[in-house]
C-alpha positions as CSV (number, residue, x, y, z in Angstrom):
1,X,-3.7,-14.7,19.3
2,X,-0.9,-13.8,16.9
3,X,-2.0,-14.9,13.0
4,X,0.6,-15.1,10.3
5,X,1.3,-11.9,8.4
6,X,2.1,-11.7,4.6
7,X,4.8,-9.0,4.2
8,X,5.9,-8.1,0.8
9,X,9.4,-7.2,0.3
10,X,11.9,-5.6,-1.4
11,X,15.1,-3.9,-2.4
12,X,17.5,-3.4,-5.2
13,X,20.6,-5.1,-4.3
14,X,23.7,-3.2,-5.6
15,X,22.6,0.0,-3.9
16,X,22.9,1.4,-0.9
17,X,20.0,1.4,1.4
18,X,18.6,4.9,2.1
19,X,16.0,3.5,4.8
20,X,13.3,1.5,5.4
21,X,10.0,2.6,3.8
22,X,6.8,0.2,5.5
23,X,3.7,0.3,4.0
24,X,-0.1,0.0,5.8
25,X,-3.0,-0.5,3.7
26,X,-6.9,0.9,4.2
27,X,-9.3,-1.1,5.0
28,X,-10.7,-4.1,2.3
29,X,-7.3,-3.8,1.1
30,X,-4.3,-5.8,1.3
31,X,-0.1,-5.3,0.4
32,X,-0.6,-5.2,-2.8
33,X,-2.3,-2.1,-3.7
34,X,1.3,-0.6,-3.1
35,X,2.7,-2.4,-5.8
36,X,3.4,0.8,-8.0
37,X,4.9,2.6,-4.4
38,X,7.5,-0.1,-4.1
39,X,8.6,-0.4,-7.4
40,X,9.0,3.1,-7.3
41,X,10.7,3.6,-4.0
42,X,13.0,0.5,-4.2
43,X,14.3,1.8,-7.6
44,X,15.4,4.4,-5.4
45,X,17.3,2.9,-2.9
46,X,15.0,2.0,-0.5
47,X,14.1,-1.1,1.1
48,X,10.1,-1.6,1.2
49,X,7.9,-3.6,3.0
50,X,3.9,-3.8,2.9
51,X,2.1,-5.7,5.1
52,X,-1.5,-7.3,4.5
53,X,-2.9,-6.8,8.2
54,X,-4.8,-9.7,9.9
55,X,-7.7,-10.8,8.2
56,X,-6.6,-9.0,4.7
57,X,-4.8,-10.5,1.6
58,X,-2.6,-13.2,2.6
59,X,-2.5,-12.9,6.3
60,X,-4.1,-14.9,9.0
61,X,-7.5,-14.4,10.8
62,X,-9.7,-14.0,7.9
63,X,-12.8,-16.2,9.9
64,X,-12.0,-13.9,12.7
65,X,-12.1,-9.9,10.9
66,X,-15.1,-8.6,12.5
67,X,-13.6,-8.7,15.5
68,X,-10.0,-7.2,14.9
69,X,-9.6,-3.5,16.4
70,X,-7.1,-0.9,15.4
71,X,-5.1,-2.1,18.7
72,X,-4.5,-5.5,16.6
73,X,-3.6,-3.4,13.7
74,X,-1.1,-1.6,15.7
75,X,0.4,-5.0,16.8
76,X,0.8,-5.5,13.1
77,X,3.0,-2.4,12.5
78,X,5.1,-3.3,15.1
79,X,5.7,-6.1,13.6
80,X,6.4,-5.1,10.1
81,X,8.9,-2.7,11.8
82,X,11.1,-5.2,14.0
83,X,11.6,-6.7,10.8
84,X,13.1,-3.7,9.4
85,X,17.0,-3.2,9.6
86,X,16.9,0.5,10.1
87,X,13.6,2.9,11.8
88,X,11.4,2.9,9.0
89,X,9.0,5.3,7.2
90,X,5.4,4.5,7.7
91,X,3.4,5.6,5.3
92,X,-0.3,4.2,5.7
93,X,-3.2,4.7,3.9
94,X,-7.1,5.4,5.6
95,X,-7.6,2.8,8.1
96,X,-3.7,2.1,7.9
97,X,-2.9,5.7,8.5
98,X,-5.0,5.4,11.8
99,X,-2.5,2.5,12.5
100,X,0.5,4.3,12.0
101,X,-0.2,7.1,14.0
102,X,-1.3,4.8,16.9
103,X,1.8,3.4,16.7
């Protein structure tokens, strides 16, 4: 089943883009506990995603967590990254960082 994912985005228009930066949260977290990262980065020139995975923050599948496996996860990067206009830099944290390497 594919649930809804809540990407946060964004980039500084005016500048041009140095690459796509994606974000992966641990686990009990969601996007926003990169808040200060993107900020930071997209002051820089790079476009920034962060993705709450299924079941965390505002994505879908919260009645269904327990039963999510890093596979799923790994689903969820992939698409976080189609959605990115250039091959992105993952950086993931804990549980996130498991993701990213899997995919």
């Amino acid at each position: 089943m594919t649930y809804p994912l809540e990407i946060l985005h964004e980039e500084k228009l005016g500048q041009a883009p140095k690459g796509d930066i994606v974000f992966v949260h641990g686990i009990c977290h969601d996007a926003r506990c990169w808040k200060n990262f993107i900020d930071f980065f997209s002051a820089q020139g790079y476009p920034c995603s962060a993705l709450s995975l299924r079941g965390h923050g505002g994505s879908g599948g919260r009645k269904h967590f327990r039963l999510f496996t890093l596979a799923n996860y790994v689903e969820n990067v992939e698409r976080a990254v189609a959605q990115c206009d250039t091959k992105p830099f993952l950086i993931g944290h804990s549980m996130g960082g498991a993701a990213v390497q899997q995919y």
